[in-house]
SEBA-612206 format. One record per residue (C-alpha): x, y, z; residue number from 1. Coordinates in steps of 0.25 Angstrom, whole numbers, always signed. Each point is the difference from the previous one (the first is absolute). Example, Ala and Ser with C-alpha at 12.3 -4.5 7.8 and 13.67 -1.06 7.14 Angstrom:
<atoms>
+49|-18|+31|1
+6|+14|-2|2
</atoms>
This chain:
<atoms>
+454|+548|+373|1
+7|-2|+14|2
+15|+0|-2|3
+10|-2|+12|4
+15|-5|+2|5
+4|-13|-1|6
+5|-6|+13|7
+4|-15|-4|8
+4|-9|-13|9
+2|-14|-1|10
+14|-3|-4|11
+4|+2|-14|12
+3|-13|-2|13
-15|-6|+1|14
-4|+2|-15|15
-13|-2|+6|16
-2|+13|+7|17
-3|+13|-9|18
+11|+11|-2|19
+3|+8|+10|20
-10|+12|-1|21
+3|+14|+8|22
-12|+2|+3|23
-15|-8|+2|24
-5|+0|-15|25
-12|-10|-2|26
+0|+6|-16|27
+13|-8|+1|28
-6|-14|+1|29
-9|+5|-12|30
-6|-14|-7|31
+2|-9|+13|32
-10|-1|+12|33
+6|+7|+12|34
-2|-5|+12|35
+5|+9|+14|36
+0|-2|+13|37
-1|+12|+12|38
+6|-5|+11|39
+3|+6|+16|40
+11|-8|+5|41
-8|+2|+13|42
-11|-7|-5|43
+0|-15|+7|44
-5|-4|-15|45
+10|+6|-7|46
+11|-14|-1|47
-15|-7|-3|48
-1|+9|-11|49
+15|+1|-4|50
+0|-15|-2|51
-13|+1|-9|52
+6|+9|-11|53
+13|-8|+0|54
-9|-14|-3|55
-6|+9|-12|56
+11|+6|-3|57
+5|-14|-5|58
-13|-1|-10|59
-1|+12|-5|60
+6|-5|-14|61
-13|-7|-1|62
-8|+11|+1|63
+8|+11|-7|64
+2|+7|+14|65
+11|+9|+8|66
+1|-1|+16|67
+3|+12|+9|68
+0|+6|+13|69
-3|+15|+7|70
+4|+0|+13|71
-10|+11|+7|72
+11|+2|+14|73
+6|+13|-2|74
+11|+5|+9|75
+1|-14|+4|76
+12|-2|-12|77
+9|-10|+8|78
-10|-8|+5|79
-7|-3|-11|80
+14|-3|-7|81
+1|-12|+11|82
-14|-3|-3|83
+3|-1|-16|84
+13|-6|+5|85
-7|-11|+7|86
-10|-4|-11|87
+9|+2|-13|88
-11|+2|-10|89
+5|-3|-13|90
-7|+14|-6|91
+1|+13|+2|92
-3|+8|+13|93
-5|+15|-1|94
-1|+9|+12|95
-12|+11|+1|96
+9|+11|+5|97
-11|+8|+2|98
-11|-9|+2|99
-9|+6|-12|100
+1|-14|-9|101
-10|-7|+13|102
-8|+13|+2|103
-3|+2|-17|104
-6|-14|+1|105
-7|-1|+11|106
+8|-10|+8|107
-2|+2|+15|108
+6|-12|+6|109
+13|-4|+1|110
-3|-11|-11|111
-6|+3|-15|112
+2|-6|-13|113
-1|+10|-14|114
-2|-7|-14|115
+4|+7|-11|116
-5|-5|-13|117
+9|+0|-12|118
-4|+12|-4|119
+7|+6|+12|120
-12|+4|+6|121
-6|-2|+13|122
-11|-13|-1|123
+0|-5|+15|124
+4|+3|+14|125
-3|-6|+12|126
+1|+6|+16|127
+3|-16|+8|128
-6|+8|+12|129
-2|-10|+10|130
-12|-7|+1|131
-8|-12|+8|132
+6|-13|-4|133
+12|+5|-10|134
+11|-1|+7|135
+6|-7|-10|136
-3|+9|-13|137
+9|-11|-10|138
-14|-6|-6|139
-7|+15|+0|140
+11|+6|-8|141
+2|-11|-9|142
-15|-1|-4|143
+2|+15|+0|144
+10|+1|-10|145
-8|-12|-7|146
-10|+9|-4|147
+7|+8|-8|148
+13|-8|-5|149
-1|-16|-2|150
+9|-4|+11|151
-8|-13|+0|152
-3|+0|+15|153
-13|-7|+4|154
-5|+3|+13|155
-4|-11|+9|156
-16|+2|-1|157
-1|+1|-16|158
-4|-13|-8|159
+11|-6|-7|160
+2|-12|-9|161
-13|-7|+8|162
+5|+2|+13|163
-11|+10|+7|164
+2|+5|+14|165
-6|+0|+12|166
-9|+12|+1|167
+4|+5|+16|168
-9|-1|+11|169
-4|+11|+8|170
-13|+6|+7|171
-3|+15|+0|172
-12|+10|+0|173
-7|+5|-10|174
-6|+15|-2|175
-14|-5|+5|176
+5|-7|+12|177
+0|-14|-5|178
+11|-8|+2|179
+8|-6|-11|180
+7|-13|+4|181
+6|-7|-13|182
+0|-14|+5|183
-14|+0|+2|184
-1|+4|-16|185
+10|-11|-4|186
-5|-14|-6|187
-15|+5|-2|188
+0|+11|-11|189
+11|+5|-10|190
+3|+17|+3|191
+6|+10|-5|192
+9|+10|+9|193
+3|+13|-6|194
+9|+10|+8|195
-3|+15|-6|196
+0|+13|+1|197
-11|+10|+2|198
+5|+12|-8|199
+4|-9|-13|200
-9|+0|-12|201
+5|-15|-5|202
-3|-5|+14|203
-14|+4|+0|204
-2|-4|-12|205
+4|-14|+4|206
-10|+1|+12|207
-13|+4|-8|208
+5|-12|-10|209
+1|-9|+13|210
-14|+5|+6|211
-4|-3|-14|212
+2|-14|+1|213
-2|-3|+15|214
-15|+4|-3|215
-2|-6|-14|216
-8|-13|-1|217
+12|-6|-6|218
+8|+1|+14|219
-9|+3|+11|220
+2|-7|+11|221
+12|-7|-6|222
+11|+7|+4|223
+5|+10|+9|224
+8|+14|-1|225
+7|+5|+9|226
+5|+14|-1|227
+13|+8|+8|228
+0|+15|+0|229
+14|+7|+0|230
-7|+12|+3|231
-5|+7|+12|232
-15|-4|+6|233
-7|+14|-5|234
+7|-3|-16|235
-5|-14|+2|236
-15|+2|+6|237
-2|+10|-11|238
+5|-9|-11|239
-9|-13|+7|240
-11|+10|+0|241
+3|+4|-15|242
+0|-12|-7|243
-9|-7|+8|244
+11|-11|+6|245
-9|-12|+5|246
+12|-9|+3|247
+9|+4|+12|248
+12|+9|+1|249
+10|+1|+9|250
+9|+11|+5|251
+17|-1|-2|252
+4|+13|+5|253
+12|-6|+7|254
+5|-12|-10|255
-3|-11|+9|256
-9|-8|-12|257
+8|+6|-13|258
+15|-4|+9|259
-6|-15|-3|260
+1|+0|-13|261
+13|+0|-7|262
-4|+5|-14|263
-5|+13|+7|264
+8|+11|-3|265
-9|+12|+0|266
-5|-1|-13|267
-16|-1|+0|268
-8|-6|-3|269
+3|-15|+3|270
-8|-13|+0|271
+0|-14|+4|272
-9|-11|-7|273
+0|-10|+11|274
-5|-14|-1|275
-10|-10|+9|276
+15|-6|+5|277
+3|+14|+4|278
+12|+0|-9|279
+3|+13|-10|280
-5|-2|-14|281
+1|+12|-7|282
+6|+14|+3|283
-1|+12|-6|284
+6|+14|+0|285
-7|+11|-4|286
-15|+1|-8|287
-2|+1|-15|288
-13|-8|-10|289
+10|-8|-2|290
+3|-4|+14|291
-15|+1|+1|292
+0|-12|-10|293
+9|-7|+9|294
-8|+2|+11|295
-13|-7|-6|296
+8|-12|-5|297
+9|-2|+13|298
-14|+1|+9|299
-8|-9|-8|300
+12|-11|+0|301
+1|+1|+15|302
-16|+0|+3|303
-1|-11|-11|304
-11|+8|-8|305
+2|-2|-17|306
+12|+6|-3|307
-2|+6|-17|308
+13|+7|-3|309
+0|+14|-2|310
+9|+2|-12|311
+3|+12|-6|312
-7|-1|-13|313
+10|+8|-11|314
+14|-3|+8|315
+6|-6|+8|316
-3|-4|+16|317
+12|-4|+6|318
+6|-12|+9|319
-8|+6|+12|320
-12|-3|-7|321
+3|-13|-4|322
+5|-6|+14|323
-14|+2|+6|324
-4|-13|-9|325
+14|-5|-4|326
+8|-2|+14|327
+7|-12|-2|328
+4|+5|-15|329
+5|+14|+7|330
+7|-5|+8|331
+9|-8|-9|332
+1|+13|-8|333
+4|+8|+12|334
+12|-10|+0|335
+5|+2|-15|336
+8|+12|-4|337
-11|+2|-9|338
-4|+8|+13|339
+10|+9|+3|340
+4|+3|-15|341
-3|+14|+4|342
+10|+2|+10|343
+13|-4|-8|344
-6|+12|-9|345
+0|+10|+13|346
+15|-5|+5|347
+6|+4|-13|348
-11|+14|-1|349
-4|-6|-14|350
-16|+0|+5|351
-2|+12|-8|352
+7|-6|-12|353
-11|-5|-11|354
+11|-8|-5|355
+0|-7|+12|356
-12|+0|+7|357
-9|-8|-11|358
+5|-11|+5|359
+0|+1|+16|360
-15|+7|+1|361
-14|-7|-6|362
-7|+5|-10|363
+10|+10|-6|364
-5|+8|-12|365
-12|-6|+0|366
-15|+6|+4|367
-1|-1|+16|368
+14|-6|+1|369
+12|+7|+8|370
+2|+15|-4|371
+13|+6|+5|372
-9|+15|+0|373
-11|-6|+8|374
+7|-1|+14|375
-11|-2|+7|376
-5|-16|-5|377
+14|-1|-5|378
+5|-6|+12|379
-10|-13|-1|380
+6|-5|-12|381
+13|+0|+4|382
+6|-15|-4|383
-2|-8|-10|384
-14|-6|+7|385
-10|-10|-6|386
-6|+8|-9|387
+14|+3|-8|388
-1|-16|-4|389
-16|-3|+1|390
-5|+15|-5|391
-9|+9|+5|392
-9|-5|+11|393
-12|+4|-6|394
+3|-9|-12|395
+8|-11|+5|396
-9|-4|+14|397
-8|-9|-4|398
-11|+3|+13|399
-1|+14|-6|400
-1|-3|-14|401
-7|-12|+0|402
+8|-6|-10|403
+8|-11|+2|404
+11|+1|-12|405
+10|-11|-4|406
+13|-2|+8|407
+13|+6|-6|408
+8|-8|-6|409
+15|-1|+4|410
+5|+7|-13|411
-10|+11|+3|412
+6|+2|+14|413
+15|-2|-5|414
-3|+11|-9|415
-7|+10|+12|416
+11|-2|+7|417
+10|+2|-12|418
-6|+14|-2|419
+10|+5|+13|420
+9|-11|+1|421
+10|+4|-13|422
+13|-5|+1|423
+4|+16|+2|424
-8|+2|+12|425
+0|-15|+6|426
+12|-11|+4|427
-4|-10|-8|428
-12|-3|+0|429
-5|-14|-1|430
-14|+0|+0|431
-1|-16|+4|432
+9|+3|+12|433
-9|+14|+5|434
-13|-3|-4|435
-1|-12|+12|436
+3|+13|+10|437
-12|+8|-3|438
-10|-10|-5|439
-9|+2|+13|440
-1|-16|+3|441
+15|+2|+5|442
-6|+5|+15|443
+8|-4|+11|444
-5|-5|+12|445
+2|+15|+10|446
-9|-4|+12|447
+10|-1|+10|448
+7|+11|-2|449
-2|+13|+9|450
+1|+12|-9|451
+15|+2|+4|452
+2|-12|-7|453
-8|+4|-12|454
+7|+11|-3|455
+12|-7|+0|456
-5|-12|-8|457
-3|+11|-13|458
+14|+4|+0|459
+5|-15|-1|460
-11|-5|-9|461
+3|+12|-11|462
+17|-2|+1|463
+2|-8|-15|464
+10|-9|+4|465
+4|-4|-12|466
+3|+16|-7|467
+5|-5|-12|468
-8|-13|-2|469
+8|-5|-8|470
+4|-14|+0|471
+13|+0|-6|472
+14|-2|+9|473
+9|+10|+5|474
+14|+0|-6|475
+7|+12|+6|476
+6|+12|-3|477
+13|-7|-5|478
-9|-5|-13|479
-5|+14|-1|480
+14|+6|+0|481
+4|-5|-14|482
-11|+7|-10|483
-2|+11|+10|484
+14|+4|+6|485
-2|+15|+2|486
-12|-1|+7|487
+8|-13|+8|488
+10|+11|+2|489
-9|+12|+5|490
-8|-12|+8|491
+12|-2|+9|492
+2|+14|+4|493
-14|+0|+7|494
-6|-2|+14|495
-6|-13|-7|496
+13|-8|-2|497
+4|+0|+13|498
-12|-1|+8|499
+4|-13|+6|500
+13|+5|+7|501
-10|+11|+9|502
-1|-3|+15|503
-14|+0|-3|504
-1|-13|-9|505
+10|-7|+9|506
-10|+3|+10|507
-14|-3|-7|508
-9|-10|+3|509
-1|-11|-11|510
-15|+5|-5|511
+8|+12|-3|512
+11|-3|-8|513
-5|+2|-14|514
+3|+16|+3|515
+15|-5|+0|516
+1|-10|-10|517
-6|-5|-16|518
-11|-12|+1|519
-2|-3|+13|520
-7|-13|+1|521
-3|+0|-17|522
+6|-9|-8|523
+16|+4|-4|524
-1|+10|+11|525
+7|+2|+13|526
+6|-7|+7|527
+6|-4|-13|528
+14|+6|-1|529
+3|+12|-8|530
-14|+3|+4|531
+3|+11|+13|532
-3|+14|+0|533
-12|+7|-9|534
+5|-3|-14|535
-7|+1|-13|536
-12|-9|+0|537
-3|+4|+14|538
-7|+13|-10|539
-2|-7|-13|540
-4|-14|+4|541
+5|-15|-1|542
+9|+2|-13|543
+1|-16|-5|544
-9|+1|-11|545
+6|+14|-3|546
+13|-5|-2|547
-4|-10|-8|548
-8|+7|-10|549
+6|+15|+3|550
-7|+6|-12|551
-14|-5|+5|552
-7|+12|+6|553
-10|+2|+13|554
-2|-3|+12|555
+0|-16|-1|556
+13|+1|-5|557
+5|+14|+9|558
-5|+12|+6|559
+10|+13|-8|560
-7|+9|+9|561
+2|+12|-11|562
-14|-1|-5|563
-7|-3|+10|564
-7|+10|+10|565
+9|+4|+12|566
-9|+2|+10|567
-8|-14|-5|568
+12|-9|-1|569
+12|+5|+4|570
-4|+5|+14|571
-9|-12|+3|572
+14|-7|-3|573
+7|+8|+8|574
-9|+2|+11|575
+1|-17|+1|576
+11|+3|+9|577
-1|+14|+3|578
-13|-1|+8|579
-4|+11|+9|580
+2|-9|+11|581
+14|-6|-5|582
+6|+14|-5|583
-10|+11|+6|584
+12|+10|-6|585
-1|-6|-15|586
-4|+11|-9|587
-2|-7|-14|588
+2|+15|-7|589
+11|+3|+6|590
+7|-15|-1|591
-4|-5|-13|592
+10|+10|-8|593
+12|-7|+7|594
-3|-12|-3|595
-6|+0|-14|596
+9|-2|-11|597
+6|+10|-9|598
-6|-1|-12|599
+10|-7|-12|600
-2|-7|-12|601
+7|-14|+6|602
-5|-14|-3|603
+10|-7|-7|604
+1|-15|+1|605
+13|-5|+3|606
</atoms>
């Protein structure tokens, strides 16, 4: 373990930034991802690079993450001072004294990035030496980081949400001579394009599949295949030989074919499933039988052979699997927070949790299903995916079992969904007002979105704008005051009560205002007077019927939030207005004990 002076702290007022440390301790930020940044201020990237990890830096409550930086100039003390001056990252800045930290992992450049796992242990690093065409390294490093913690970066030539992109034209030569021009390719036949690497098992393993299928009779002469080698022409001529490549290959020794791609980032191999249109269909990374499975359904969709699907016959398949024949229901999946259930289990570090997870995986405790010991198909049923509601593919799909059952009834749904959505571990759920988001007849219309506009369309689609969803009015805290004056009293003395008289909520924007004040735009709310600042309903809900009936119990009535799970309901609460992108310092750990109340035996009716 590399240990070395600290050089720079964020000031002790940001309660985002960790303690000040004395020395460079990744076993400190044990239970968090850790994400570091080696930087030469001589480096023309650097401020590019800078600017990256502050943007993360500001989401990294989402995915249980720390930010920091290891300046690589020494003797240069002074200079890089006015560099860190300059930039005012908002995390801590390390100098390697003694230029050992760069050295032990292998980073060369003046630019690098380390993950560390949250065990505390090395799982990732990345030289950004200079290559053809990334200049820019933003989209690299992000669909680097991507890989190994859910950032939810999309690069610009993956498939999302329906959108597929265009497949980049370009003409080179192939190992044989011929010369490979894309255009000529596009509008006649579907291909594959697979970008490997000589030496690497998985890769070859995904060649002899592909010559498998470009020679078979169910293929031949149906498609194309075109291959890119990242090795040099002796490894690649011996490999061609070997496995007696029939489709061509070409050479990428200097990154000018790879630099086209944005989802490249080293990692091999890597594979394109492109349409007649010469639009991306399908991508993959990396090679396994079940990506093998994939394969075989993705290729017979896109060459329009008959397309029976290959299920796993004692488990589950996953929502891969079911795209292939299910787009348009996919995609209205893809848009539901059914989908990234998982990932509110990674930014509290609860996804090793069996408590927890059963309801954010598919298949849980049962045969086939999500195994937290099996790492390795683990990660393809993340989410609650359509086999969570409809059952295992190889008994619910009615092309593989032949069986067409009868439709579930809405009782039978209400009850599925029920199983997770307890009024413990969900803000009350009304099954009549959710089920219309996730019935997959709700598919909005995308096609005039680019993929920019996608991403930003999930985020919007799966905000619940109503938390509470309850219909009764806001009353304010004055009506609250009387059966619960010690929790009025200890209300006033918080952040929440005067949140309206900030410079910030004299300055928001009008789409904003509900961080400041109770009910916007609901019925009894804001701008209502004796509604300003973040009172009491603003965390337990409209409080009409609750002062009406004050001994009826549940969340029709109130939200108590002592029973209920913490990181379920209280922080979805809180995060309302304490977004990454509204608060990037809101830490809920460390805020919630100042403003929950002390515990007392108070509720007396005056």
């Amino acid at each position: 373990m590399v240990l070395f002076s600290c050089w720079f702290v964020p000031p002790a007022t940001d309660i985002c930034a960790q303690e000040p440390q004395p020395t460079f301790n990744p076993t400190a930020y044990k239970g968090k991802y850790l994400l570091v940044l080696l930087f030469s201020i001589d480096d023309p990237r650097a401020p590019m690079a800078m600017d990256l990890m502050k943007e993360l830096y500001t989401r990294r409550r989402d995915v249980n993450m720390e930010v920091a930086a290891v300046c690589l100039n020494t003797g240069k003390d002074q200079e890089a001072r006015r560099f860190t001056a300059l930039h005012h990252p908002p995390f801590p800045v390390f100098l390697d004294t003694s230029g050992s930290f760069a050295q032990s992992l292998r980073i060369t450049s003046g630019l690098g990035l380390v993950i560390y796992g949250k065990d505390g242990n090395v799982i990732a690093t990345k030289d950004a030496s200079p290559s053809a065409g990334q200049s820019d390294l933003s989209s690299s490093w992000k669909g680097f980081i991507n890989r190994y913690i859910p950032i939810g970066y999309t690069p610009d030539d993956v498939p999302v949400l329906g959108y597929k992109p265009p497949f980049p034209v370009f003409e080179a030569i192939a190992t044989n001579g011929a010369t490979i021009n894309i255009k000529s390719i596009l509008g006649k036949k579907p291909f594959v394009f697979v970008i490997f690497s000589p030496s690497c098992s998985h890769c070859q393993h995904e060649l002899e599949f592909l010559q498998t299928q470009y020679t078979s009779q169910e293929f031949k002469g149906k498609l194309e295949i075109i291959a890119v080698s990242r090795g040099d022409t002796t490894s690649t001529d011996a490999l061609v030989k070997k496995k007696k490549l029939s489709f061509p290959v070409l050479l990428d020794t200097n990154s000018t074919i790879t630099a086209r791609f944005p989802s490249f980032i080293g990692s091999v191999p890597l594979s394109y499933l492109v349409d007649r249109n010469g639009t991306i269909a399908f991508q993959h990374t990396g090679f396994s039988e079940y990506t093998a499975d994939n394969y075989l359904m993705e290729l017979r969709k896109l060459c329009g052979l008959p397309n029976p699907p290959l299920l796993n016959p004692s488990g589950y398949s996953g929502e891969e699997r079911c795209k292939v024949c299910h787009e348009r229901q996919h995609i209205q999946w893809s848009l539901t927070r059914h989908a990234d259930a998982y990932l509110s289990l990674v930014r509290k570090g609860s996804e090793h949790d069996p408590a927890c997870v059963s309801c954010h995986v598919t298949g849980f405790g049962r045969s086939g299903g999500f195994n937290l010991e099996d790492k390795k198909t683990a990660r393809r049923l993340e989410g609650v995916q359509c086999e969570s509601c409809h059952g295992p593919g190889a008994t619910s799909c009615t092309a593989f079992t032949k069986v067409k059952d009868n439709p579930r009834t809405r009782a039978q749904w209400e009850m599925i969904c029920r199983s997770c959505h307890t009024e413990k571990e969900s803000l009350n759920f009304k099954f009549e007002h959710r089920f219309p988001k996730v019935i997959h007849t709700a598919v909005p219309d995308l096609s005039s979105m680019s993929s920019q506009d996608r991403e930003a369309f999930i985020q919007n689609y799966r905000q619940k704008k109503n938390l509470f969803d309850n219909p009764a009015s806001y009353v304010g805290a004055a009506n609250c005051k009387s059966c619960h004056e010690e929790q009025y009293r200890h209300w006033q003395t918080t952040l929440h009560a005067t949140a309206h008289t900030t410079p910030q909520a004299r300055s928001a924007p009008a789409d904003k205002s509900y961080r400041y004040h109770t009910g916007v735009e609901n019925p009894g709310g804001y701008p209502e007077p004796g509604r300003e600042g973040v009172q009491c309903e603003a965390c337990h809900g409209p409080g009409e019927r609750h002062v009406k009936e004050p001994n009826k119990k549940g969340h029709d009535y109130i939200v108590s939030l002592s029973q209920e799970c913490s990181s379920c309901v209280v922080e979805q609460i809180c995060r309302r207005c304490h977004s990454p992108g509204d608060d990037p310092r809101f830490d809920f750990d460390a805020y919630i004990p100042r403003i929950r109340h002390p515990k007392t035996s108070t509720h007396q009716k005056k």
